[in-house]
PDB file of N, CA, C and O in Angstrom:
ATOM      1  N   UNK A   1     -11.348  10.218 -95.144  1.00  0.00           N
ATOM      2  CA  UNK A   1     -11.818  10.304 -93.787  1.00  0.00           C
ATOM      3  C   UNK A   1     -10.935  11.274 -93.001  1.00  0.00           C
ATOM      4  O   UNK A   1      -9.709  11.248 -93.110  1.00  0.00           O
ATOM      5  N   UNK A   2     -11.567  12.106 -92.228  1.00  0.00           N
ATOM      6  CA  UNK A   2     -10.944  13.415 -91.217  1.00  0.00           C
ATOM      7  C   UNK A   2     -10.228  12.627 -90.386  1.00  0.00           C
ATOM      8  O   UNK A   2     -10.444  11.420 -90.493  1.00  0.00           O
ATOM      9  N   UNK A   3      -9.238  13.069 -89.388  1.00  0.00           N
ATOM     10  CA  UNK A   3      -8.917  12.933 -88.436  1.00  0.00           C
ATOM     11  C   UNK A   3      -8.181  13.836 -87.369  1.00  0.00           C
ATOM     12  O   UNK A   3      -7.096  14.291 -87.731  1.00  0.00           O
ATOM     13  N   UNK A   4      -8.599  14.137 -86.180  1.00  0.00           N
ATOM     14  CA  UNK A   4      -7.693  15.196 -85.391  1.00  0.00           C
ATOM     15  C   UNK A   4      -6.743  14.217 -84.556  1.00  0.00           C
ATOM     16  O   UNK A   4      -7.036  13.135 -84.048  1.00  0.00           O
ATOM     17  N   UNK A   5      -5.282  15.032 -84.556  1.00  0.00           N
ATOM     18  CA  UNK A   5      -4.649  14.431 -83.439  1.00  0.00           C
ATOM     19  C   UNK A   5      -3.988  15.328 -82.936  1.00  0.00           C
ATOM     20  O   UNK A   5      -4.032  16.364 -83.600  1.00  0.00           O
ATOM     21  N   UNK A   6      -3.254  15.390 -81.841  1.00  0.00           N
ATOM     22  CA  UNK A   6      -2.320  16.398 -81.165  1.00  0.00           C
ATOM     23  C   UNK A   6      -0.748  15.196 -81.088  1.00  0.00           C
ATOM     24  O   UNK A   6      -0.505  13.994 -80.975  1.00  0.00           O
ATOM     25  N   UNK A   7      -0.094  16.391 -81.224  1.00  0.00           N
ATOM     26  CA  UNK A   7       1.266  15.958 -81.372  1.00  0.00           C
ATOM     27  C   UNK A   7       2.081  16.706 -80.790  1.00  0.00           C
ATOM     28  O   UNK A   7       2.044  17.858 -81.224  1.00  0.00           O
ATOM     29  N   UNK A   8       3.248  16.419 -79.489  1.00  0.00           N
ATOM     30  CA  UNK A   8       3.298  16.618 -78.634  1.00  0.00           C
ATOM     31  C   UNK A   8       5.209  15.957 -78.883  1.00  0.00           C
ATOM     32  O   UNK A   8       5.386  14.742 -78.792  1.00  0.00           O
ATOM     33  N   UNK A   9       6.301  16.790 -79.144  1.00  0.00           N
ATOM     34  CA  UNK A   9       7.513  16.422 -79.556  1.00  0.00           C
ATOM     35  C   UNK A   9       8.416  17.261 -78.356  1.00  0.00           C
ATOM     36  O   UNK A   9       7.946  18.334 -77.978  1.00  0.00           O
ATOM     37  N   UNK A  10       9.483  16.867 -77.858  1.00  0.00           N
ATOM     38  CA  UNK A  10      10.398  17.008 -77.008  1.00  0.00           C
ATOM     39  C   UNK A  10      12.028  17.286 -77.839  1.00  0.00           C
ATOM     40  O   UNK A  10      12.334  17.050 -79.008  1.00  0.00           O
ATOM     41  N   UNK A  11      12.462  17.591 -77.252  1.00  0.00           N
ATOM     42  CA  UNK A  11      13.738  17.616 -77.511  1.00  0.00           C
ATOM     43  C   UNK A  11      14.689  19.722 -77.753  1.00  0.00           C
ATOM     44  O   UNK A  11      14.624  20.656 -76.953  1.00  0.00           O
ATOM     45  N   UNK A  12      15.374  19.674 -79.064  1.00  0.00           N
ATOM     46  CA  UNK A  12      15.538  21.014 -79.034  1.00  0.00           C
ATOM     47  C   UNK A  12      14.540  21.321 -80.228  1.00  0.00           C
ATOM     48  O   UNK A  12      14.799  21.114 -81.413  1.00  0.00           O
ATOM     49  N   UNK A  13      13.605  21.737 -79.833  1.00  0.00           N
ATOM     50  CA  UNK A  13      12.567  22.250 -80.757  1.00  0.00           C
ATOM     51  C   UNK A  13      11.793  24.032 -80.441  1.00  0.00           C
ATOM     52  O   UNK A  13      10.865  24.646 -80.969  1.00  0.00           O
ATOM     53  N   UNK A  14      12.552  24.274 -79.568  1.00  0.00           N
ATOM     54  CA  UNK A  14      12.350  25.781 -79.005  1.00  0.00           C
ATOM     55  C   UNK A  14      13.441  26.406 -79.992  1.00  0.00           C
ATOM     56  O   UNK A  14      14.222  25.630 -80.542  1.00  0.00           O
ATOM     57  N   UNK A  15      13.508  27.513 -80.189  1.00  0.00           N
ATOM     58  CA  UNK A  15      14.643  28.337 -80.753  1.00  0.00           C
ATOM     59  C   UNK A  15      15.389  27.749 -82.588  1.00  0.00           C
ATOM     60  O   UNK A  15      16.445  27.853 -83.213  1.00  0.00           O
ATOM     61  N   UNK A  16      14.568  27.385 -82.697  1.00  0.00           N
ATOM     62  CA  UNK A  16      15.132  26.967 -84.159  1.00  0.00           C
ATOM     63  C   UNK A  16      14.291  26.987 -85.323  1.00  0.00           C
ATOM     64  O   UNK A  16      14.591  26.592 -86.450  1.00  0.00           O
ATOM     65  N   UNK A  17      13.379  27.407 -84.997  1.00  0.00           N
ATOM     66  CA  UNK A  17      12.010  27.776 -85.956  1.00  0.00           C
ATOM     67  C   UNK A  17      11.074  26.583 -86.143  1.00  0.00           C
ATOM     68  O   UNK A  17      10.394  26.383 -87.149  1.00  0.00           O
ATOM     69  N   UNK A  18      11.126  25.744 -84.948  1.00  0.00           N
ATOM     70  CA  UNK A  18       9.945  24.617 -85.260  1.00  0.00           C
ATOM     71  C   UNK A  18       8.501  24.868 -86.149  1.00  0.00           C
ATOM     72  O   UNK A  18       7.845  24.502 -87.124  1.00  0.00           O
ATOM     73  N   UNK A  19       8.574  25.947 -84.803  1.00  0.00           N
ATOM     74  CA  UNK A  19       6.902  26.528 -85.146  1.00  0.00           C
ATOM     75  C   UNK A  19       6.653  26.816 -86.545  1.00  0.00           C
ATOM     76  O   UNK A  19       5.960  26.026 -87.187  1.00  0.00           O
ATOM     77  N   UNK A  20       7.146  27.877 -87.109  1.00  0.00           N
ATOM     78  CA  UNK A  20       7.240  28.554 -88.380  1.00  0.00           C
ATOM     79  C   UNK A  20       7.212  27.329 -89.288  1.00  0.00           C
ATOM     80  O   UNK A  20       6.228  27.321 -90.027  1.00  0.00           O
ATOM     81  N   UNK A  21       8.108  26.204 -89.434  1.00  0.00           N
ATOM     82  CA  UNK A  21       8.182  25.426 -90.304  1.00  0.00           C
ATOM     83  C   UNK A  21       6.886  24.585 -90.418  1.00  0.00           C
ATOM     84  O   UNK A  21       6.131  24.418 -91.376  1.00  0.00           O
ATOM     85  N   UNK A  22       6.849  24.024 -88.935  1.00  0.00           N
ATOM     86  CA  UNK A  22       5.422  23.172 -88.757  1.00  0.00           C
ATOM     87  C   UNK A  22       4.670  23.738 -89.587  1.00  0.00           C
ATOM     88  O   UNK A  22       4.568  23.206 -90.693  1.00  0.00           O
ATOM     89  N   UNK A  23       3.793  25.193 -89.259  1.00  0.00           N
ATOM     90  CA  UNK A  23       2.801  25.469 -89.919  1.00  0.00           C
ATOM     91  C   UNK A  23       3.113  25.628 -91.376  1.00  0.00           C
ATOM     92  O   UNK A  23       2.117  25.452 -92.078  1.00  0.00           O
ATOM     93  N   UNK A  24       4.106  25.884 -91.968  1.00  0.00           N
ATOM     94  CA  UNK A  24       4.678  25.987 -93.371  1.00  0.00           C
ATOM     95  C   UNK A  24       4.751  24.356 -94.018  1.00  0.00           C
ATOM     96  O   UNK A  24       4.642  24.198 -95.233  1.00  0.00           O
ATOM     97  N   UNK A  25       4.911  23.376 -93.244  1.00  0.00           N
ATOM     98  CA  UNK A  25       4.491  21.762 -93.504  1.00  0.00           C
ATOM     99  C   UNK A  25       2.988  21.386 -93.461  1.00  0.00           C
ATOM    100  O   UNK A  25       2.473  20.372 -93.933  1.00  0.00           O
ATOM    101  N   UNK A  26       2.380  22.420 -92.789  1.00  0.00           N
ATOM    102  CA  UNK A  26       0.907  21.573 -92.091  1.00  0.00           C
ATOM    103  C   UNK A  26       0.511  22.439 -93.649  1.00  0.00           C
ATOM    104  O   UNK A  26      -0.061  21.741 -94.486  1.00  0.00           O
ATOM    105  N   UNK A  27       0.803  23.908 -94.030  1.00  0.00           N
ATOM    106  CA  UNK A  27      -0.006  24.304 -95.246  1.00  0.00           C
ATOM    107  C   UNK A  27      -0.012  23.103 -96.373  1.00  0.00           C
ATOM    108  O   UNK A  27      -0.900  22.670 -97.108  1.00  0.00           O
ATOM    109  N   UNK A  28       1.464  22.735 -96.173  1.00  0.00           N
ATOM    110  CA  UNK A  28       1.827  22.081 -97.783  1.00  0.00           C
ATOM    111  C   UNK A  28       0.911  20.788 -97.372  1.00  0.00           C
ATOM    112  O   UNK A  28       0.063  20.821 -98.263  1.00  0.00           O
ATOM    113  N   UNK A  29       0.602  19.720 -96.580  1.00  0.00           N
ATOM    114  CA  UNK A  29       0.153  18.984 -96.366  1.00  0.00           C
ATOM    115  C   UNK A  29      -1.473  19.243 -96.586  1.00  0.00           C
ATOM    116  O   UNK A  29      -2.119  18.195 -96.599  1.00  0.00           O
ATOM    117  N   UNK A  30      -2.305  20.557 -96.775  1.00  0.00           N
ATOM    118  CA  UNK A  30      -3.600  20.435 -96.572  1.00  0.00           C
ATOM    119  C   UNK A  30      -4.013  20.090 -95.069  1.00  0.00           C
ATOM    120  O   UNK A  30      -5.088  19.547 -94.813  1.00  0.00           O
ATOM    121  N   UNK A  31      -2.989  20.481 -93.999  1.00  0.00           N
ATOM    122  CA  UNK A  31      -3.420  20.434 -92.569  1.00  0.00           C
ATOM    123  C   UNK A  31      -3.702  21.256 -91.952  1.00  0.00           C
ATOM    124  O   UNK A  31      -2.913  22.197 -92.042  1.00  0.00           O
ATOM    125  N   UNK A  32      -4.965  21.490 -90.930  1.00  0.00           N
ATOM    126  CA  UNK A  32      -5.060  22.888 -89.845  1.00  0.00           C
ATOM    127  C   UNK A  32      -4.895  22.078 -88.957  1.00  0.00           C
ATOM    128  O   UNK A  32      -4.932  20.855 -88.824  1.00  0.00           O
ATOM    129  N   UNK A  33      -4.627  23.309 -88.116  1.00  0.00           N
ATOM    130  CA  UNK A  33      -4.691  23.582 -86.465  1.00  0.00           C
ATOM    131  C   UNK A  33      -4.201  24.136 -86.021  1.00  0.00           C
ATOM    132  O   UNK A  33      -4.209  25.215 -86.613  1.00  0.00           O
ATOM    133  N   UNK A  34      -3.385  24.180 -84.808  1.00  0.00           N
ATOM    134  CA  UNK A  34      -2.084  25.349 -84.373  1.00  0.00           C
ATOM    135  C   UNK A  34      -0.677  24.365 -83.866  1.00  0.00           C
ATOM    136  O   UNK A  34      -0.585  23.184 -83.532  1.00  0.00           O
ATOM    137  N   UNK A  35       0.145  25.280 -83.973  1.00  0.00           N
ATOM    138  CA  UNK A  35       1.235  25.086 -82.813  1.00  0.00           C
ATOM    139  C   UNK A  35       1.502  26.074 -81.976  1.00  0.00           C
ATOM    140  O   UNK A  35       1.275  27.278 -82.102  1.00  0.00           O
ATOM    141  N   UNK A  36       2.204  25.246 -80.758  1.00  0.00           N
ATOM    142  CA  UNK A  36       2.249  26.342 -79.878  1.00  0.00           C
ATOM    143  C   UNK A  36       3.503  25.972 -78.548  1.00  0.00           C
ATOM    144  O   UNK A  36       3.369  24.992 -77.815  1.00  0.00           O
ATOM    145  N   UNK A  37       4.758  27.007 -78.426  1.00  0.00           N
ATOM    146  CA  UNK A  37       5.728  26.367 -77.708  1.00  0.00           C
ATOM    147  C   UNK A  37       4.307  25.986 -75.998  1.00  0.00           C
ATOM    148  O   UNK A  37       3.119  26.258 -75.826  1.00  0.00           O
ATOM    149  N   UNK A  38       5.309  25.315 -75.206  1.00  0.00           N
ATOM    150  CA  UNK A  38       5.276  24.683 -73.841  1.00  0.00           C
ATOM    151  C   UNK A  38       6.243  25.586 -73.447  1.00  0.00           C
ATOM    152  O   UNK A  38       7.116  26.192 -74.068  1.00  0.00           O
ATOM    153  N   UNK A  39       5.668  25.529 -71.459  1.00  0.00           N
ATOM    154  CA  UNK A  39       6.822  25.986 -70.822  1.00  0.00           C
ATOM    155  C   UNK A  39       8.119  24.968 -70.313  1.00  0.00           C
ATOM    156  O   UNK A  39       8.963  25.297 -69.479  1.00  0.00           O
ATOM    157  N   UNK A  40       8.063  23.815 -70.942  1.00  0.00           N
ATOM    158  CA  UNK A  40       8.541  23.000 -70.655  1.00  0.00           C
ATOM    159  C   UNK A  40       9.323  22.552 -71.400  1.00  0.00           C
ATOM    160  O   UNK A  40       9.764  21.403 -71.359  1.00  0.00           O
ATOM    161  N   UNK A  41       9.672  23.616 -72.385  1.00  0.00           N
ATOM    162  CA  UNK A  41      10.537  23.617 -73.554  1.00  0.00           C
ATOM    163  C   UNK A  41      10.121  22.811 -74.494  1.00  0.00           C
ATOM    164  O   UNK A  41      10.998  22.702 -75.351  1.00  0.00           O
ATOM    165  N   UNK A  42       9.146  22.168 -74.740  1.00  0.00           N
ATOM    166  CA  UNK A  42       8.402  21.064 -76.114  1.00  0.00           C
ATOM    167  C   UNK A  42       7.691  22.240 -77.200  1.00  0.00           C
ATOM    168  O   UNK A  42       7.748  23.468 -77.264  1.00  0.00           O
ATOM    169  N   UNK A  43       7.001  21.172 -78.003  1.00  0.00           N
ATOM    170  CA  UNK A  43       6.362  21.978 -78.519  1.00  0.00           C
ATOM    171  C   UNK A  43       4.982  21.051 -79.058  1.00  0.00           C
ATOM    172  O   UNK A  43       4.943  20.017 -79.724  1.00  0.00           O
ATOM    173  N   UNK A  44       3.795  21.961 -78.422  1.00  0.00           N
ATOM    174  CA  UNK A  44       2.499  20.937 -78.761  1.00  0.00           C
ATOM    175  C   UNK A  44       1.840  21.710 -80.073  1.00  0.00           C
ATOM    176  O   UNK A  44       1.867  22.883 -80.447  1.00  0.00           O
ATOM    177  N   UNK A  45       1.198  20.425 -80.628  1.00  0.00           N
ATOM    178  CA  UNK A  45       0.754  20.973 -82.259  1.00  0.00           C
ATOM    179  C   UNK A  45      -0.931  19.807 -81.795  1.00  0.00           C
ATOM    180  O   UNK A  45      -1.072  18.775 -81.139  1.00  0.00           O
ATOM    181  N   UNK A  46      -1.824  20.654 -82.517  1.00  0.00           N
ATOM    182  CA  UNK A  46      -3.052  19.743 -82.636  1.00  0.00           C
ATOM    183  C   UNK A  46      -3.715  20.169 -84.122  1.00  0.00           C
ATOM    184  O   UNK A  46      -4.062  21.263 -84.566  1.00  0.00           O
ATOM    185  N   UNK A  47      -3.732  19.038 -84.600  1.00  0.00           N
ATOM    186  CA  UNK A  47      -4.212  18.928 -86.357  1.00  0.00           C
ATOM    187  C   UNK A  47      -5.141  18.379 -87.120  1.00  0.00           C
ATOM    188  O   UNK A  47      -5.452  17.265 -86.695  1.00  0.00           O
ATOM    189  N   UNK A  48      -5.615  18.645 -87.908  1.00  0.00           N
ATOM    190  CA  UNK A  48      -6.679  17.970 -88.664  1.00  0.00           C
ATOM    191  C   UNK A  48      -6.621  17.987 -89.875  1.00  0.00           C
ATOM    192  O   UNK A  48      -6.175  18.896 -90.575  1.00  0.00           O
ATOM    193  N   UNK A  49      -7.131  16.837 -90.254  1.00  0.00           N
ATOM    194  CA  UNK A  49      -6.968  16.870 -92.030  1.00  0.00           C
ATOM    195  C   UNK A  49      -7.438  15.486 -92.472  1.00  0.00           C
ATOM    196  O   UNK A  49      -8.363  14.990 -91.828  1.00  0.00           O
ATOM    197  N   UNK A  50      -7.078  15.014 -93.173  1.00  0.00           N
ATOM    198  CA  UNK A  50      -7.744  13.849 -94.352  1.00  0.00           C
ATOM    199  C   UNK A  50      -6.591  12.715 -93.925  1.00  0.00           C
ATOM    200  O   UNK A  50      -5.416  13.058 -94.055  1.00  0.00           O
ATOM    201  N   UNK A  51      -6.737  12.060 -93.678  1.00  0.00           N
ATOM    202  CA  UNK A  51      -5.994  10.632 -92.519  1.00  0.00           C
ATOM    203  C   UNK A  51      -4.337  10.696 -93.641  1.00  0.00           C
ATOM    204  O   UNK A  51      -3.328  11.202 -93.150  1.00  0.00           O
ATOM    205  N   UNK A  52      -4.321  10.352 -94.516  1.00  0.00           N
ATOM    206  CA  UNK A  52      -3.646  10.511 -95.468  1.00  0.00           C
ATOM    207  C   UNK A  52      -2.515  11.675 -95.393  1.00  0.00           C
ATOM    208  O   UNK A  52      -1.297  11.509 -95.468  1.00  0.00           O
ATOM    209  N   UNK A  53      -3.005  12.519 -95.279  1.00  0.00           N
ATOM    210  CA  UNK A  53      -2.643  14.141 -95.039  1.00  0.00           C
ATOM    211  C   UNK A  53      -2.006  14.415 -93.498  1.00  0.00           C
ATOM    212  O   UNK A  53      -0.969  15.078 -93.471  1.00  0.00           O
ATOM    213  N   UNK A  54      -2.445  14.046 -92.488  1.00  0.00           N
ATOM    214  CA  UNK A  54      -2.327  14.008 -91.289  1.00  0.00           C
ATOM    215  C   UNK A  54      -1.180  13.022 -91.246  1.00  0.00           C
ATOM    216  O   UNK A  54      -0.084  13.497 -90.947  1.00  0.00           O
ATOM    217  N   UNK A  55      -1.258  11.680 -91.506  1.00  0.00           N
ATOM    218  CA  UNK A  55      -0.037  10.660 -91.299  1.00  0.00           C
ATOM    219  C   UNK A  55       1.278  11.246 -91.955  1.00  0.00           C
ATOM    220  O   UNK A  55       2.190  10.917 -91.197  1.00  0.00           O
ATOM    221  N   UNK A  56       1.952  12.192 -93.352  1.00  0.00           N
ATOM    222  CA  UNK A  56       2.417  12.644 -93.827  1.00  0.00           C
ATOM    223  C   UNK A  56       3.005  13.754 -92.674  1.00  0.00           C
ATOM    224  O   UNK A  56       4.113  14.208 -92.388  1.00  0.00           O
ATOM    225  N   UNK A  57       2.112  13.863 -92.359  1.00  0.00           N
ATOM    226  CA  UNK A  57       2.325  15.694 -91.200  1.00  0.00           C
ATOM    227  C   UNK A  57       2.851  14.779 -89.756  1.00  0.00           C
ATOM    228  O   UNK A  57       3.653  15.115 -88.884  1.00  0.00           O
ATOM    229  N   UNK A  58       2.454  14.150 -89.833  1.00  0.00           N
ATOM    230  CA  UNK A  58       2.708  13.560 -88.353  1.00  0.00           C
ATOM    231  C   UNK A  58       4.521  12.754 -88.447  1.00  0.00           C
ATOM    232  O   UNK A  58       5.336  12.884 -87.533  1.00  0.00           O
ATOM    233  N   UNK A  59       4.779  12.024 -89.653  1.00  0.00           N
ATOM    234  CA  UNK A  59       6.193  11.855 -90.363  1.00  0.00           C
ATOM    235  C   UNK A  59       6.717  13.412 -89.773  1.00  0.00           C
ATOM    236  O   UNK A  59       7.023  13.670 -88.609  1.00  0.00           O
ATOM    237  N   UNK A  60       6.717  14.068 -90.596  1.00  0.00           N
ATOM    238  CA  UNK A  60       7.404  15.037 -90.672  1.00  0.00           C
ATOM    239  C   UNK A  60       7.835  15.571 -89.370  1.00  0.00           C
ATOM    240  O   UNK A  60       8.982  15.897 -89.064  1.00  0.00           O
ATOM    241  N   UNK A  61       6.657  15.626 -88.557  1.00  0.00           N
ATOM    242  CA  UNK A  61       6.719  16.527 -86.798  1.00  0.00           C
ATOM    243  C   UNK A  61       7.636  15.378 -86.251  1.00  0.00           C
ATOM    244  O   UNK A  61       8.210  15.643 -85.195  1.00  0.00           O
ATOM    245  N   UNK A  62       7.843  14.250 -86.755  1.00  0.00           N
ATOM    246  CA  UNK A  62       8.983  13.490 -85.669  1.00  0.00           C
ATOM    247  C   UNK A  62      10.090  13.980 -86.092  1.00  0.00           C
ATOM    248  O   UNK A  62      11.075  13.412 -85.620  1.00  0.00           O
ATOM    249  N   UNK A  63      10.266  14.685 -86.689  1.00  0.00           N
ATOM    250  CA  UNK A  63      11.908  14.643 -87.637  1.00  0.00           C
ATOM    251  C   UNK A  63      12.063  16.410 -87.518  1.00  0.00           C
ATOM    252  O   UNK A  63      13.113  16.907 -87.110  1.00  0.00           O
ATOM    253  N   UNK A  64      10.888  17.246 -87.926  1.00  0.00           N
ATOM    254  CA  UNK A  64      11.044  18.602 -87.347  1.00  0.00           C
ATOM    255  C   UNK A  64      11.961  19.167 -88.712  1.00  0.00           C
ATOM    256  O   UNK A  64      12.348  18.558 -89.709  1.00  0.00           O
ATOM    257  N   UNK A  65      12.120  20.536 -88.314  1.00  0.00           N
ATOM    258  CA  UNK A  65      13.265  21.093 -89.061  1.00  0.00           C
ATOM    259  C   UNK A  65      14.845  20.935 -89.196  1.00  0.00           C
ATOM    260  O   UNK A  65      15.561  20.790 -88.205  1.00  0.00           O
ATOM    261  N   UNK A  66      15.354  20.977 -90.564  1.00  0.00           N
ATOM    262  CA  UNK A  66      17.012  20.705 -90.044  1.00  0.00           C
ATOM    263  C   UNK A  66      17.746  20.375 -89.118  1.00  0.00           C
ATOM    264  O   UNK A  66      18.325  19.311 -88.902  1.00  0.00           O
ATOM    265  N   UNK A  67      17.702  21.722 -88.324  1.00  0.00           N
ATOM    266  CA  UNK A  67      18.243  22.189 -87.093  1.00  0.00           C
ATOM    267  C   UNK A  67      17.580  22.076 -85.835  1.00  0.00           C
ATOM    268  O   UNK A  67      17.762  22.702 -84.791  1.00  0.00           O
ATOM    269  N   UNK A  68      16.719  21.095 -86.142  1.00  0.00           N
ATOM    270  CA  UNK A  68      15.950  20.960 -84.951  1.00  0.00           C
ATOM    271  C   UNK A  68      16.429  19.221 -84.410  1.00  0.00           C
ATOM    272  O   UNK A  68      16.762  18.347 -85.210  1.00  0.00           O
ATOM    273  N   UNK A  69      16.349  19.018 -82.784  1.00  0.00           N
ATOM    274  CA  UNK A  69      16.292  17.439 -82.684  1.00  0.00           C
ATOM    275  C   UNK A  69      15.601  17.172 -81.782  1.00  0.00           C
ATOM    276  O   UNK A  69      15.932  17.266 -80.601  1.00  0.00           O
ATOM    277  N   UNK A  70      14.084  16.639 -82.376  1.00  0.00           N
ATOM    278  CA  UNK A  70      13.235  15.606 -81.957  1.00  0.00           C
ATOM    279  C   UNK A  70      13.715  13.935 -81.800  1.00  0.00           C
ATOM    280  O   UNK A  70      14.065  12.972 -82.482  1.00  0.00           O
ATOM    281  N   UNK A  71      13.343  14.537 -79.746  1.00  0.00           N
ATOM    282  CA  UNK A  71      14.113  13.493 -78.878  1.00  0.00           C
ATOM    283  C   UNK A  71      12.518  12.352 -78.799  1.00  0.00           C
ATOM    284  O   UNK A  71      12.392  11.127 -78.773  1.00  0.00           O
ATOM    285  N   UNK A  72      11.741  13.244 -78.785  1.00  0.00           N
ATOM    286  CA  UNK A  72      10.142  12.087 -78.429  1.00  0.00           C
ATOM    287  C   UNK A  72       9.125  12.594 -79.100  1.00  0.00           C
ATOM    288  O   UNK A  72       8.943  13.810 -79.044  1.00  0.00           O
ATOM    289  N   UNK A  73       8.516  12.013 -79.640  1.00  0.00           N
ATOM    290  CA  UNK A  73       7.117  12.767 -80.072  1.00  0.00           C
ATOM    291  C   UNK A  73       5.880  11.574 -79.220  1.00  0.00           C
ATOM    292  O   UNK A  73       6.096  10.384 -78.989  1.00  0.00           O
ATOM    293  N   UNK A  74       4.982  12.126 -78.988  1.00  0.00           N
ATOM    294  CA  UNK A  74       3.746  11.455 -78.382  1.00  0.00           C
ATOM    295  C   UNK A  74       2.152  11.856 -79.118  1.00  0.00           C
ATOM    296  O   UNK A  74       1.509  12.883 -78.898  1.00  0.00           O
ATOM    297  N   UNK A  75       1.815  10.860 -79.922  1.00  0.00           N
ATOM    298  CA  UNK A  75       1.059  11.090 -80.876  1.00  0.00           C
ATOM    299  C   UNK A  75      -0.502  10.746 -79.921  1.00  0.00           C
ATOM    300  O   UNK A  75      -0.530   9.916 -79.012  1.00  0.00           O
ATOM    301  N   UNK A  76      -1.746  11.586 -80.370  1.00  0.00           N
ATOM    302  CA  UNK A  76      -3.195  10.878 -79.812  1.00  0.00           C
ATOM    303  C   UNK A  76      -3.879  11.061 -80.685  1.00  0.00           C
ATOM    304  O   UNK A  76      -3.351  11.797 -81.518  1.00  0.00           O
ATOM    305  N   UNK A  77      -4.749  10.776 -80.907  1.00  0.00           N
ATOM    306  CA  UNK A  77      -5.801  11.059 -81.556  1.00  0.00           C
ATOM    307  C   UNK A  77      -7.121  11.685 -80.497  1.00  0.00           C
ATOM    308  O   UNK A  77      -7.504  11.221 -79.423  1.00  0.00           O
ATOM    309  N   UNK A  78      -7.526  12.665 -81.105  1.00  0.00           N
ATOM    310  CA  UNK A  78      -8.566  13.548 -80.670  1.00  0.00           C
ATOM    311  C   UNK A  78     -10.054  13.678 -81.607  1.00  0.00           C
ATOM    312  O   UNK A  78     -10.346  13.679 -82.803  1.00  0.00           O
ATOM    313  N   UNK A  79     -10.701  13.773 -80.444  1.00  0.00           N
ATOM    314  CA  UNK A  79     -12.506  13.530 -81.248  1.00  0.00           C
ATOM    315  C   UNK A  79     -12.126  14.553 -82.280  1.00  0.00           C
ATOM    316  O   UNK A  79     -11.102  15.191 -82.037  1.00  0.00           O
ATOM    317  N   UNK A  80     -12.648  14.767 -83.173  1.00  0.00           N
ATOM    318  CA  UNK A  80     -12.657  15.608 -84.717  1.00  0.00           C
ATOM    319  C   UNK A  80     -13.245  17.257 -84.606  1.00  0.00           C
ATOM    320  O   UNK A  80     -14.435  17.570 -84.566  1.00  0.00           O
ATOM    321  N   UNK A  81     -12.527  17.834 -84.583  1.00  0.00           N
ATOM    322  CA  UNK A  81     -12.302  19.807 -84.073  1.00  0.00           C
ATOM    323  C   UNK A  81     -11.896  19.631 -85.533  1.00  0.00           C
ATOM    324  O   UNK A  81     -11.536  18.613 -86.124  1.00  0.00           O
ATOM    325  N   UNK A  82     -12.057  20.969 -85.993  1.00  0.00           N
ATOM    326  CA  UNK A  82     -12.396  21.493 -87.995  1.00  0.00           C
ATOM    327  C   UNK A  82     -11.765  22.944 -87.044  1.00  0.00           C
ATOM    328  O   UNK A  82     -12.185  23.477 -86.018  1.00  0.00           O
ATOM    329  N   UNK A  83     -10.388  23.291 -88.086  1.00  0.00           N
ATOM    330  CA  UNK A  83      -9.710  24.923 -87.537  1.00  0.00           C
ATOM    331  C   UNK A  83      -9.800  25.237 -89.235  1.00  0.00           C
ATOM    332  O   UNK A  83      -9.727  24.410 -90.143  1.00  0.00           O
ATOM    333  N   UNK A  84      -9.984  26.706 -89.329  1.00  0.00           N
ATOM    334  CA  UNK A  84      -9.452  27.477 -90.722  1.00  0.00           C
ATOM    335  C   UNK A  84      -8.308  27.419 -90.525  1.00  0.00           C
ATOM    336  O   UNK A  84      -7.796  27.661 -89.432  1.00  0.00           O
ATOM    337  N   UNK A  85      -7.746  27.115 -91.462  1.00  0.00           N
ATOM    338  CA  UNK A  85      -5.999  27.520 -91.226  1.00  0.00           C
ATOM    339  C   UNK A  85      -5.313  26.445 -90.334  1.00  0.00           C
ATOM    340  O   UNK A  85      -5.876  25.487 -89.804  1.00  0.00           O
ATOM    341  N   UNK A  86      -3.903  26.799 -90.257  1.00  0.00           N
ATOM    342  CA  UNK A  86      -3.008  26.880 -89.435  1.00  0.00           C
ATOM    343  C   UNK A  86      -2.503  27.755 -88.272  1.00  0.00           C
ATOM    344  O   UNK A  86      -2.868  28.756 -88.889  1.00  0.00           O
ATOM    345  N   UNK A  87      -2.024  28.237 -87.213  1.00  0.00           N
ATOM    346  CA  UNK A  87      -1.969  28.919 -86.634  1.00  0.00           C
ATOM    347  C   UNK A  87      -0.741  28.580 -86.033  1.00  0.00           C
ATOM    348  O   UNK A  87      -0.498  27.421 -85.698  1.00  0.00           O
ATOM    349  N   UNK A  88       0.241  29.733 -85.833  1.00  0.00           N
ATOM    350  CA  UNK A  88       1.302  29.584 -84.473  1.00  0.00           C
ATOM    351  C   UNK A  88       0.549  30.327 -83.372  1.00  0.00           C
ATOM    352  O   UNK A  88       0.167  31.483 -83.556  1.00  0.00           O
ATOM    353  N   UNK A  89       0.348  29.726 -82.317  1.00  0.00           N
ATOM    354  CA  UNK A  89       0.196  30.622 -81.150  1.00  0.00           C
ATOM    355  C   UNK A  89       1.553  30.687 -80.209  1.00  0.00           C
ATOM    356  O   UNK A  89       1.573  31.393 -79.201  1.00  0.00           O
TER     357      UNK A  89
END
């Protein structure tokens, strides 16, 4: 079963290659959608994939890269949007 959610993490996730990794996690996972920094220094991601696939991806976006520290993440679920790919915007 599909599911979209947006995921929505705080902390130092600007300047450390969130983005790049995310979408390099969302490939390995079988996940689309995009990420994309905030001016508010966060970083919002909205995803889709196979519930299974998505819960795996959604692990991961709390914890982020190495060098990254995810202070909050705020998870939703969203009616079901289908992206090719991954995308950084």
């Amino acid at each position: 079963m599909k599911k979209t959610v947006s995921i929505h993490v705080s902390g130092r996730v600007q300047g450390v290659g969130f983005r790049y990794y995310t979408r390099k996690k969302a490939i390995e996972c079988n996940v689309n959608g995009f990420v994309q920094n905030k001016a508010d220094g966060s970083v919002y991601i909205e995803a889709n994939g196979e519930a299974i696939d998505i819960d795996a991806f959604i692990d991961w976006c709390k914890q982020g890269p190495t060098w990254a520290r995810v202070v909050s993440s705020r998870i939703s679920e969203l009616p079901n949007h289908e992206w090719n790919g991954f995308e950084i915007k």
